[in-house]
C-alpha positions in Angstrom: -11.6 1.1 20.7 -8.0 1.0 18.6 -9.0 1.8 15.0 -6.6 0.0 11.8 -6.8 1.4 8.0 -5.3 -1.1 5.3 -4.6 -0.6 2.3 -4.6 -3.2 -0.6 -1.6 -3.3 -3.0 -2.5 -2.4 -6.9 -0.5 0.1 -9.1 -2.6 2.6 -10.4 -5.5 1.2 -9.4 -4.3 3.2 -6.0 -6.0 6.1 -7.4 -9.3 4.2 -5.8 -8.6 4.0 -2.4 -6.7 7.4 -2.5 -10.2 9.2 -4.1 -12.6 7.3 -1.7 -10.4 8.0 2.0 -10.1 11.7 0.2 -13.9 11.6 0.6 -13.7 9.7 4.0 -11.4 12.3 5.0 -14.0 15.3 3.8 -16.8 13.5 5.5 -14.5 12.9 9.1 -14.4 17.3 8.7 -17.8 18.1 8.4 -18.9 15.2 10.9 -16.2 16.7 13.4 -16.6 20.4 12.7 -12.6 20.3 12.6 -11.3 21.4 8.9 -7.7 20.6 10.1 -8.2 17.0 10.4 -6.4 14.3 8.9 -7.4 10.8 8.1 -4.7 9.4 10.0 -5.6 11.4 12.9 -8.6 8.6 13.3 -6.5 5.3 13.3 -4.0 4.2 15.9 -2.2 2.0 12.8 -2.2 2.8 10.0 -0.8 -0.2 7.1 0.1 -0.8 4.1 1.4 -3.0 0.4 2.9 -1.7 -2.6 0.5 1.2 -3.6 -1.2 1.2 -0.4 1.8 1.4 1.6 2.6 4.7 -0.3 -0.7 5.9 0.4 -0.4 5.0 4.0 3.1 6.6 4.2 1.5 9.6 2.6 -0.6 10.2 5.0 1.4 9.7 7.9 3.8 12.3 6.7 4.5 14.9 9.0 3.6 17.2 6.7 0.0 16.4 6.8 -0.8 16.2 3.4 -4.8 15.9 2.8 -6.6 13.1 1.3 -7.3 15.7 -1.7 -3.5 16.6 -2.4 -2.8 12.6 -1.9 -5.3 12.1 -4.9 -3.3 14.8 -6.8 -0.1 13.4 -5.9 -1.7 10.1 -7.6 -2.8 11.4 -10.6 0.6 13.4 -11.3 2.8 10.5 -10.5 1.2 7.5 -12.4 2.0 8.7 -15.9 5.6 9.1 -14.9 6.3 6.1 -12.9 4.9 3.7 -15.7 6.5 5.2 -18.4 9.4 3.6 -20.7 11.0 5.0 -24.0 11.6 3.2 -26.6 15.3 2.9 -26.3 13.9 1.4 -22.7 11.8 -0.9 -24.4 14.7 -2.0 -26.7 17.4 -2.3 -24.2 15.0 -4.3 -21.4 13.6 -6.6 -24.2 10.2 -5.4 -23.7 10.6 -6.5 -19.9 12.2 -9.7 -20.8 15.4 -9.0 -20.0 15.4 -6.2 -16.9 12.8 -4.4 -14.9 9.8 -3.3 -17.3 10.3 0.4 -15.8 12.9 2.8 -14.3 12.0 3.2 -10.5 13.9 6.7 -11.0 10.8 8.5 -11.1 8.7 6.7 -8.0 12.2 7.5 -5.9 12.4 11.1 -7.0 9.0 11.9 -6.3 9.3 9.8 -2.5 12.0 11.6 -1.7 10.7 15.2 -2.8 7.7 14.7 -1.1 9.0 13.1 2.2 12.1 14.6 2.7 14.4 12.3 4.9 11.8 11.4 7.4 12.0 8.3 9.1 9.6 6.0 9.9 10.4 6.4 13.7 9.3 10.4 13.0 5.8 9.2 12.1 2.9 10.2 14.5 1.2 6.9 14.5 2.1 3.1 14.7 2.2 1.7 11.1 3.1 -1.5 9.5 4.5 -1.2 5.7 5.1 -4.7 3.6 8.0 -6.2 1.8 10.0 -9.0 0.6 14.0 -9.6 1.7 15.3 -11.9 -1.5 18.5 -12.7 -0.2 17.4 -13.9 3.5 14.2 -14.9 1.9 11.9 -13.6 4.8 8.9 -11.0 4.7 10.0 -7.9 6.2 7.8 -5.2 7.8 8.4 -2.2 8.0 7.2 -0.6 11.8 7.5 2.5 13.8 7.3 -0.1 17.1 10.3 -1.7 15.9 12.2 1.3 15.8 11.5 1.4 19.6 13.5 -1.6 20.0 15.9 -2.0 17.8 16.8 1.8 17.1 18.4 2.8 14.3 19.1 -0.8 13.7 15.1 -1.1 12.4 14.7 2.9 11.4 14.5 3.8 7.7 14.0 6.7 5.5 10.4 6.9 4.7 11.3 7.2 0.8 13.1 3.9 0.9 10.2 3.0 2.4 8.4 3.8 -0.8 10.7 2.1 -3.1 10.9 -1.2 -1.2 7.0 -1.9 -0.9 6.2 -0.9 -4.2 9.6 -2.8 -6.3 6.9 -5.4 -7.9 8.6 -8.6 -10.0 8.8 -7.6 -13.6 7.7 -4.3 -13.3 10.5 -2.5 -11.2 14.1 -3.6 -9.9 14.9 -4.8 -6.2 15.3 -2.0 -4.1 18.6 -2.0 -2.1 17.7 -0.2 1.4 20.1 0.5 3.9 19.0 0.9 7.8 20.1 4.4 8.9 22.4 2.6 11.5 24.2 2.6 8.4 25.3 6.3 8.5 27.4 5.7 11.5 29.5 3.3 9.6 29.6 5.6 6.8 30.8 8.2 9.1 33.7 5.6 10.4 34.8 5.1 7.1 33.4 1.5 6.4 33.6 0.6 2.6 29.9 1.1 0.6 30.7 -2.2 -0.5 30.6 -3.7 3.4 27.7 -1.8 4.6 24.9 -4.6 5.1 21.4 -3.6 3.7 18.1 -5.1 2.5 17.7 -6.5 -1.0 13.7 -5.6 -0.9 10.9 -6.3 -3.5 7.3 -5.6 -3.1 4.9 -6.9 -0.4 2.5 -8.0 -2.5 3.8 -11.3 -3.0 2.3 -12.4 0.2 0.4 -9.6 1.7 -1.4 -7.8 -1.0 -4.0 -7.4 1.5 -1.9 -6.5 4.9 -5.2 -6.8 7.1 -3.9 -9.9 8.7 -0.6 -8.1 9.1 -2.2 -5.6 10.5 -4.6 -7.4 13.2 -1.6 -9.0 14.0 0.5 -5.9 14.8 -2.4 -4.9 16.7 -2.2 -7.7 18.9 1.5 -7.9 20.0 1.0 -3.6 20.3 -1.9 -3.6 22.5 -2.5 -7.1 24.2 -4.4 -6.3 26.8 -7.3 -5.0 24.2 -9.7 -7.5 23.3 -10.2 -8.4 19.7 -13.9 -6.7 20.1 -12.1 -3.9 20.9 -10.6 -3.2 17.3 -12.1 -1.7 14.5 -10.5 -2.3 11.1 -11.4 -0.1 7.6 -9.5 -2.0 4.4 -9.3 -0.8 1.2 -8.7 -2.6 -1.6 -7.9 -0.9 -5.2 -10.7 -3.0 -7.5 -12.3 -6.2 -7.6 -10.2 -7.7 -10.5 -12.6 -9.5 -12.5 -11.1 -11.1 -15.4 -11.9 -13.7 -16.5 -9.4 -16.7 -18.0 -11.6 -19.0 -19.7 -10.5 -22.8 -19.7 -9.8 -23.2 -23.6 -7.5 -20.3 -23.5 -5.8 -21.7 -19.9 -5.1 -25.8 -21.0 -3.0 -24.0 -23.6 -0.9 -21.6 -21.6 2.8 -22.8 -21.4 5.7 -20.7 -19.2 5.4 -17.6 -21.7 1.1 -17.5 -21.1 1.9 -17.7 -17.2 4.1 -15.2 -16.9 0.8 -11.8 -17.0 -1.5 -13.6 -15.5 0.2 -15.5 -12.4 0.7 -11.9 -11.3 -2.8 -10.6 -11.2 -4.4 -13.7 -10.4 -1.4 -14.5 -7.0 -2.4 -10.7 -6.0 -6.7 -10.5 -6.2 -6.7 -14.2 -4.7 -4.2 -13.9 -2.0 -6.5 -10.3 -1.0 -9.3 -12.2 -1.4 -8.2 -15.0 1.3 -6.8 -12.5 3.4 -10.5 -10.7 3.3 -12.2 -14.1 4.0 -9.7 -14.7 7.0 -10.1 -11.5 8.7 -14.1 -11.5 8.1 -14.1 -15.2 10.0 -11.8 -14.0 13.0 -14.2 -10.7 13.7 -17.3 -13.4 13.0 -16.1 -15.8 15.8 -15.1 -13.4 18.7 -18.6 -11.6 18.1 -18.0 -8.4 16.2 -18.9 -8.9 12.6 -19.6 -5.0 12.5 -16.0 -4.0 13.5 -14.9 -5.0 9.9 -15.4 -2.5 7.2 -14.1 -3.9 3.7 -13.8 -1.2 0.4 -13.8 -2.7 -2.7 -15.6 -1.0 -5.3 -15.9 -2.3 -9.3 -13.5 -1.6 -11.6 -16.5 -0.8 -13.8 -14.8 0.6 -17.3 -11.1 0.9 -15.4 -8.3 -1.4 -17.1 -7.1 -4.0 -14.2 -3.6 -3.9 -15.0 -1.6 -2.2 -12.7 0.6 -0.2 -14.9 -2.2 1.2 -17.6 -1.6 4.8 -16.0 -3.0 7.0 -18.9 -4.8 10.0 -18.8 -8.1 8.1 -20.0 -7.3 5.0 -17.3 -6.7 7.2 -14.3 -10.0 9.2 -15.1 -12.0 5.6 -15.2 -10.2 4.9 -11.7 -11.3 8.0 -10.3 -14.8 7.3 -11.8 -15.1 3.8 -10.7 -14.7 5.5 -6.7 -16.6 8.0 -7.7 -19.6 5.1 -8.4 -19.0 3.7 -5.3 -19.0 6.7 -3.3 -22.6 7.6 -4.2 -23.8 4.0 -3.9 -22.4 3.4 -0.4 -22.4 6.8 1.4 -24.6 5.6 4.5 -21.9 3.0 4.6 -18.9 6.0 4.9 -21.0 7.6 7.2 -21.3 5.1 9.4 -17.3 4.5 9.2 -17.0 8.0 9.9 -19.2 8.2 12.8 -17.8 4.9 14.4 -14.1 6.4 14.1 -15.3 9.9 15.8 -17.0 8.2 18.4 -14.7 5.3 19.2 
């Protein structure tokens, strides 16, 4: 049995996944009898958009970071990364004219946490999402492509970060350089000539990446039948609200511009939920498929409200869903242990 975690994209609203695979994770322990165990050490791919990729990435890190410091990591960064000044607001028109936030502080806290690690230096396979603007393809992020390609397809695992969390509006493109690009550096080729990846975030066509992910599966092991895999996603929140017809007949470009956002991301996860539920359906093993996806309940669903207050309600809302559906983690947990 080859095991897949995904993780929906989000913002803040990361804090749910993180708090419910923390308890996974705890649950995996006790189950095993093994206190060193990691979550990752239970999935042979392990994938990612936007907030869930960083989770992912997080918990692929070599330094084995536990679902309970991931959480931590969460609730310390959230404040920070959506966070302006005033001058900000000013100078960036309120998010009209630039990036709504700085990425300084999601890139400072990638690279402090993960060092320069590579995604080739990762233990397991993995599949992170993002967007090239200039070639105008999707690009994913793998640890098997580094396996063919080299350094050619290797990056640094903070880049990583920044890439498949650089959201439209929210923060700037993330310019990425492949770490082939250090031997040209090292030859003495111009900055300014170097090629690298103009990336923005994932989410604009996988914020679910389970169908990414089945199909990463595939091409890595095709000799396994589809029977054969067991797939755990996570979204971050049903996103439940509501635009009522006699406030949309009079939205015009300016009305668009929140909502297209949040309403592009919960119904492409959505599809991507139906699609993969159909596919295990057909081949015969509607039980291989484990979808998270608690209630917001009191949690704001925009996916910069990162205060104190918000967070708390995030962590409550998996909290909720935690004690309503623990036969439901155990019998993830026991499926992954015995697989």
């Amino acid at each position: 049995m080859k095991t897949i975690l995904t993780i929906d994209g989000g913002g803040i609203r990361g804090v749910i996944p993180a708090a419910i695979l923390a308890n996974l994770e705890e649950r995996l322990r006790v189950l095993s009898g093994n206190r060193d165990l990691r979550l990752a050490d239970c999935f042979d791919l392990l994938a990612g958009t936007s907030t869930g990729g960083i989770l992912a990435i997080l918990y692929l890190s070599p330094k084995r970071y536990t679902g309970a410091q991931i959480l931590e990591f969460y609730r310390e960064l959230g404040p920070k990364l959506f966070h302006r000044s005033f001058a900000y607001k000013l100078t960036s028109g309120f998010g009209l004219f630039s990036s709504r936030y700085k990425e300084d502080a999601l890139f400072d806290f990638a690279q402090k946490i993960l060092g320069e690690t590579t995604i080739s230096e990762v233990a397991k396979d993995c599949l992170i999402t993002s967007y090239e603007m200039t070639s105008r393809k999707a690009m994913l992020f793998t640890k098997s492509d580094t396996g063919k390609y080299g350094s050619l397809a290797d990056y640094r695992l903070c880049d990583i970060v920044r890439a498949t969390s650089a959201a439209p509006t929210y923060f700037s493109p993330a310019k990425v350089y492949p770490m082939s690009s250090a031997n040209l550096k090292t030859e003495g080729v111009s900055a300014d000539n170097i090629p690298f990846r103009n990336l923005v975030d994932g989410g604009i066509y996988a914020n679910n990446p389970s169908m990414c992910a089945l199909v990463e599966a595939i091409k890595l092991w095709p000799d396994e039948s589809l029977k054969n895999f067991m797939m755990v996603s996570a979204g971050t929140g049903k996103a439940d609200r509501s635009y009522p017809y006699d406030r949309v007949r009079r939205f015009g470009y300016i009305g668009w511009l929140s909502p297209i956002l949040d309403i592009m991301l919960s119904s492409v996860a959505e599809t991507v939920d139906y699609q993969v539920k159909q596919v295990c359906k057909t081949v015969g093993c509607p039980k291989n498929y484990f979808r998270i996806e608690p209630s917001l309940l009191n949690a704001d669903v925009d996916m910069d409200r990162a205060s104190e207050k918000n967070i708390q309600e995030l962590v409550n809302a998996a909290q909720h869903y935690i004690d309503h559906n623990g036969d439901l983690l155990d019998t993830i947990a026991g499926n992954l242990l015995h697989k």
